[in-house]
C-alpha positions as CSV (number, residue, x, y, z in Angstrom):
1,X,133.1,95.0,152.5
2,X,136.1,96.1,150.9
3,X,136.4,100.3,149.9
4,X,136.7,101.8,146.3
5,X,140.6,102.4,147.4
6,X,141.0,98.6,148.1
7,X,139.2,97.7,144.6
8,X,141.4,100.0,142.8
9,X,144.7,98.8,144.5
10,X,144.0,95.6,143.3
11,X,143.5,97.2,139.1
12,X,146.5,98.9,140.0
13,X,148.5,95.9,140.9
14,X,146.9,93.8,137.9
15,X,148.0,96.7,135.4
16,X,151.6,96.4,136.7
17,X,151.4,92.7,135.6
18,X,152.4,91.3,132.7
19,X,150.0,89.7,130.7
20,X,151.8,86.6,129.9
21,X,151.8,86.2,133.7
22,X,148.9,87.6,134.4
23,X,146.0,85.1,136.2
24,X,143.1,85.7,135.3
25,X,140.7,87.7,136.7
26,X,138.2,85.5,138.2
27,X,141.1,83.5,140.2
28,X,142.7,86.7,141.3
29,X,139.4,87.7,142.8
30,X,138.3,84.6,144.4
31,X,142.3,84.6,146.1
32,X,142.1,88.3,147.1
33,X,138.1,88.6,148.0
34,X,136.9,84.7,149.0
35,X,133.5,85.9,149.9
36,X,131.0,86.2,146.8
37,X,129.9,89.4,147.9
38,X,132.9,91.0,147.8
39,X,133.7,90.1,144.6
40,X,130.2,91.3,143.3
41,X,130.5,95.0,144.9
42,X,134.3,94.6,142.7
43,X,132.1,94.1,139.7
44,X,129.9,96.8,140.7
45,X,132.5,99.3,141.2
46,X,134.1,98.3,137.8
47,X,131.1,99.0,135.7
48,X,130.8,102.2,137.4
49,X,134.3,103.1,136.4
50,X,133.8,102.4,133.1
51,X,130.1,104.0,132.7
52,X,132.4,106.8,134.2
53,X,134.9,106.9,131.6
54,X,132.7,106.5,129.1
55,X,130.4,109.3,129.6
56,X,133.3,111.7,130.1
57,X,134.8,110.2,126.9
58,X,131.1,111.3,125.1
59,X,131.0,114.3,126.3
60,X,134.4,115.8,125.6
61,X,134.5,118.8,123.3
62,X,136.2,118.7,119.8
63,X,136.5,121.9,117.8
64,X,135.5,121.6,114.1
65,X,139.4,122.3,113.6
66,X,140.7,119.5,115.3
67,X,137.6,117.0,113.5
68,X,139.1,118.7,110.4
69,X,142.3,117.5,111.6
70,X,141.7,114.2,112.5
71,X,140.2,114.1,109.2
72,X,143.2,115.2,107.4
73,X,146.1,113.0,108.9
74,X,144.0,109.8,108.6
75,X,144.8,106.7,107.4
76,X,141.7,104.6,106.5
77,X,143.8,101.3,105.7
78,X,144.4,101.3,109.3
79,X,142.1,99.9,112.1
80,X,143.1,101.6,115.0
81,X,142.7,104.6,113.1
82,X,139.0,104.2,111.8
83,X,138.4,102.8,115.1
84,X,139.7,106.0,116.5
85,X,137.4,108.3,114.1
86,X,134.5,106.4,114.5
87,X,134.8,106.8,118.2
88,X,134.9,110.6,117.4
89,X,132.2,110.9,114.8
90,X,129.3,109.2,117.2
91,X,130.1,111.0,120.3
92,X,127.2,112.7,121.8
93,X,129.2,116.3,121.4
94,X,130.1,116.6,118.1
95,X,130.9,119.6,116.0
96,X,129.2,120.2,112.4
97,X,131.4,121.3,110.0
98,X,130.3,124.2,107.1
99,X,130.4,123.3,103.4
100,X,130.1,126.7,102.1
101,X,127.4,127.6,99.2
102,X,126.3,126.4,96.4
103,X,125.8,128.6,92.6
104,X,122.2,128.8,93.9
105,X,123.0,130.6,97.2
106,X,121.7,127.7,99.4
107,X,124.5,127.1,102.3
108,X,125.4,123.3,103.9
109,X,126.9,121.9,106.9
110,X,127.8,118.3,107.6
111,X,127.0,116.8,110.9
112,X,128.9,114.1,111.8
113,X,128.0,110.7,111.8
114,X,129.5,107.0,110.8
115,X,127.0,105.1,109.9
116,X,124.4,107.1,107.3
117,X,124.4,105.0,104.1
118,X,123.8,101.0,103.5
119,X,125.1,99.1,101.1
120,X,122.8,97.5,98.0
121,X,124.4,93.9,99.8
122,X,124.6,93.3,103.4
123,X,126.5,89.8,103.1
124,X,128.1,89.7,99.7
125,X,129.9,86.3,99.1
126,X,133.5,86.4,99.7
127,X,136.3,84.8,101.3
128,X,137.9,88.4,102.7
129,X,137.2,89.9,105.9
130,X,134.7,92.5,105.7
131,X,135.5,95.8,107.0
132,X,132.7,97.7,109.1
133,X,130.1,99.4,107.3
134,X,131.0,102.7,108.1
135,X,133.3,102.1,105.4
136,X,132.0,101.1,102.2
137,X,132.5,101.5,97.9
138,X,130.4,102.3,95.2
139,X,130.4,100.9,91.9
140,X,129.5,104.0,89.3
141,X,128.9,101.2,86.3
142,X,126.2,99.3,88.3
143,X,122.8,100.6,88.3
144,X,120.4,98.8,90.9
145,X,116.7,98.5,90.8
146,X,114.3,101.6,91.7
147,X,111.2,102.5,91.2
148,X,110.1,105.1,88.5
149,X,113.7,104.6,86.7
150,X,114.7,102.9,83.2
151,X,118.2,101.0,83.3
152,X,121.5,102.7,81.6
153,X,122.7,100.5,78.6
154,X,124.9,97.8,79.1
155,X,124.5,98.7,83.3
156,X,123.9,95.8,85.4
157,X,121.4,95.6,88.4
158,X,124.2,94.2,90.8
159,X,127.7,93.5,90.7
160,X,128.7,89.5,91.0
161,X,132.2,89.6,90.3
162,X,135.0,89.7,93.5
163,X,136.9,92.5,93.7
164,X,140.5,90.0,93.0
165,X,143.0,92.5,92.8
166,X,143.5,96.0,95.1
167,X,144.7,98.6,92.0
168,X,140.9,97.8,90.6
169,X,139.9,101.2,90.6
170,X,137.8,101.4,87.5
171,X,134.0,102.5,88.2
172,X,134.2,103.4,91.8
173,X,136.4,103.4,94.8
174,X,136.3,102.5,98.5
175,X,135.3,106.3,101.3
176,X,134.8,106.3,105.0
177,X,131.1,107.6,106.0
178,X,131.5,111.3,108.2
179,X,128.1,112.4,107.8
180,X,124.7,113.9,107.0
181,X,124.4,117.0,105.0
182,X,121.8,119.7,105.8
183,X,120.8,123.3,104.1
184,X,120.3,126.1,106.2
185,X,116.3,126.7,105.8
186,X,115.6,130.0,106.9
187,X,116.7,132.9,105.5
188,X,120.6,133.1,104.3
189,X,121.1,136.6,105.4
190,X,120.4,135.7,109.0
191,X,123.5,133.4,109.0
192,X,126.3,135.2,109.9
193,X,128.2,133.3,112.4
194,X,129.0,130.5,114.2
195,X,125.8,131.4,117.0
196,X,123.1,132.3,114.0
197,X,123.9,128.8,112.9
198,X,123.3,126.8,116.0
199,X,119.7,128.7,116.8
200,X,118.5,128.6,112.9
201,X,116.9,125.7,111.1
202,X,118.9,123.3,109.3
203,X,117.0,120.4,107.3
204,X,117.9,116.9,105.8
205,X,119.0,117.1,101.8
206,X,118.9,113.1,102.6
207,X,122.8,112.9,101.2
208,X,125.5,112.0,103.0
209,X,129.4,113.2,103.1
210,X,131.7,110.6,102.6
211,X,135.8,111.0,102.5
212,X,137.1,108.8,99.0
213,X,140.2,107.6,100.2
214,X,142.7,105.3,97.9
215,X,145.0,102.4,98.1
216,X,147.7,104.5,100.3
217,X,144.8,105.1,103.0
218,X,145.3,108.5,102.1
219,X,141.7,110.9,101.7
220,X,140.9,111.7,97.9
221,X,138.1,114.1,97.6
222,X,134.8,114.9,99.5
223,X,131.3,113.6,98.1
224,X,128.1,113.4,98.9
225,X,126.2,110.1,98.1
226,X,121.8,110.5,98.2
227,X,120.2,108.2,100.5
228,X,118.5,105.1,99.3
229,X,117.8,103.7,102.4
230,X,116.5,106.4,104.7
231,X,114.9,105.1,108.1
232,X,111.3,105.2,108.1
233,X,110.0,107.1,111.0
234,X,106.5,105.1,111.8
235,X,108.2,101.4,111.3
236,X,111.8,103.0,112.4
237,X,114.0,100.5,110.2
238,X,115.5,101.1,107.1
239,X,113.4,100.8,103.7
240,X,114.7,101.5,99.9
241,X,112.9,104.5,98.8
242,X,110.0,104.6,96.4
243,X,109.6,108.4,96.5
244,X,109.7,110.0,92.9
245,X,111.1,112.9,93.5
246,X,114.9,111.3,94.9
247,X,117.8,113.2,94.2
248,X,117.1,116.8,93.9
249,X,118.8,119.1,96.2
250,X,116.7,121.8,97.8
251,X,117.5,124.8,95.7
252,X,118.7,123.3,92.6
253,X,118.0,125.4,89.6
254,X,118.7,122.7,86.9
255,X,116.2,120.5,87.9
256,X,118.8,117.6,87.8
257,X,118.7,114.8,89.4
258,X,122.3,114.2,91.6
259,X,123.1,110.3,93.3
260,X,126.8,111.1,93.5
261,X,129.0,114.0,93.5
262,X,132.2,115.7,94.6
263,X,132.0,119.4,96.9
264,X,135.4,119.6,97.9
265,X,139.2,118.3,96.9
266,X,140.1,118.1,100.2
267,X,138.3,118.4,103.8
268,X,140.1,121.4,104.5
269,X,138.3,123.6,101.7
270,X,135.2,123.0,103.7
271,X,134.5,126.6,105.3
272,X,131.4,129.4,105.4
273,X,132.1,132.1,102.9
274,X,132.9,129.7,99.9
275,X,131.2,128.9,97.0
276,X,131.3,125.4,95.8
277,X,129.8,123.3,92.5
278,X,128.4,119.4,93.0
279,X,131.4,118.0,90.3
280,X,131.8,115.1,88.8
281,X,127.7,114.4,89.7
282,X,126.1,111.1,88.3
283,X,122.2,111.2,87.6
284,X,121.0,108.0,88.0
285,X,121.2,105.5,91.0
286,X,125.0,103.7,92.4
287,X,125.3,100.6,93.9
288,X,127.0,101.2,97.2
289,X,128.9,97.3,98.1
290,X,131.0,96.0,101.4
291,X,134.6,96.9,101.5
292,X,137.1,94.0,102.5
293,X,141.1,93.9,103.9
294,X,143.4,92.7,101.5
295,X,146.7,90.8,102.0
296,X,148.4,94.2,101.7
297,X,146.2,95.7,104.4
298,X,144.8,98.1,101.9
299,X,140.5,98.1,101.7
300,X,139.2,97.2,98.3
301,X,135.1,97.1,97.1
302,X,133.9,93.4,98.1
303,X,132.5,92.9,94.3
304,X,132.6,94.8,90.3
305,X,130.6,95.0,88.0
């Protein structure tokens, strides 16, 4: 039976290869290890390396300053790049990053995540490529069914019309998913640092931080967007809410109602100690769509209202 030294001698020499010349894999094997056997235990000792590299790749640390980082310098037009964040956003290590404080004292984090919000259509018709749902757009002029909640004027339920041209940018724009946002829930004079906050209790508001990013691929503002599709936890699949009480955050001292709304100008403003309003907030339900590539390489909403 041929050693893990042998196995790797022969990746090593494949590497070295260049592709266009390359065999493939299965005749290389069968040349280099005729018995079946052998080339099993290779396949063995390949998934091993890469459960290996994996797991270390999970585990790695990130500081919330180089998330913030990563954050900063993206370009969301770009595959590798959202590939890239993705990758960093669902590891099994993964920093939270503060928010600061609202007018009514209560203090947020954002735990990082990718894939939080659904859009209103899974498989809109279009003759684009769809980009992955951890990026998606929400039409502000298009006001979907709910329960317990009378239609704007002149809003439709769901936007039909492609999304023809990539400077569209009326009503809505295109943001990459980062993740959940939680309130601290015990007592705000007990957080004082980094420690306090990883033994206290943080809760679900059941919103979720998104980065707005526009045509450039550039990031454009940091909003939250409520949850209209939380998971239920006896059927454990996603349902659209028929709760009344939607939309309020946990201390809110208006009583208003909040779907959509911007808590930073840039990720970097993010931090404990600062004091923050929900701008630009809409009060009634959003339809979040698909996001497609363009021509251009920029990411445009599928359809508009």
């Amino acid at each position: 039976m041929p050693t893990a030294a042998e196995f790797q001698a022969f990746w090593n020499e494949r590497l070295a290869q260049k592709r266009t010349t390359r065999p493939k894999l299965g005749e290389a094997l069968n040349k280099r290890w005729p018995d079946k056997a052998d080339r099993m235990a290779f396949y063995d000792w390949s998934d091993a390396i890469a459960d290996k590299r994996l797991n270390e790749r999970e585990m790695t640390n990130i500081s919330p300053e180089e998330l913030t980082e990563v954050l900063v310098t993206m370009n969301f037009n770009s595959d590798i790049a959202r590939g890239k964040l993705v990758n960093v956003l669902e590891r099994s290590v993964v920093p939270w990053l503060p928010v600061g404080r609202d007018r009514a004292g209560t203090i947020y984090r954002i735990v990082p995540g990718a894939y939080g919000l659904l859009p209103d259509q899974q498989d809109p018709k279009t003759d684009r490529e769809l980009v992955s749902m951890n990026v998606l757009g929400v039409n502000t002029n298009v006001q979907p069914t709910i329960p317990f909640r009378s239609r704007k004027a002149n809003f439709s339920e769901e936007s039909t019309r492609s999304n023809e041209s990539d400077d569209f940018d009326y009503a809505g724009f295109v943001f990459h998913q980062i993740g959940n946002l939680e309130y601290w829930a015990d007592d705000p004079d007990d957080l004082r640092n980094y420690e306090d906050a990883a033994n206290g209790t943080w809760s679900s508001t059941q919103f979720h931080a998104v980065m707005r990013f526009g045509r450039d691929g550039a990031a454009n503002g940091v909003y939250v967007i409520y949850d209209f599709y939380p998971e239920d936890e006896y059927l454990e699949e996603r349902r659209k809410t028929v709760r009344k009480d939607w939309g309020y955050l946990p201390s809110d001292l208006s009583n208003q109602r909040i779907t959509l709304a911007k808590i930073a100008n840039q990720i970097t403003d993010l931090r404990f100690g600062r004091t923050f309003d929900f701008a630009e907030a809409l009060d009634y339900p959003v339809e979040l769509v698909r996001a497609v590539k363009t021509p251009w390489d920029t990411i445009i909403r599928a359809t508009v209202a």
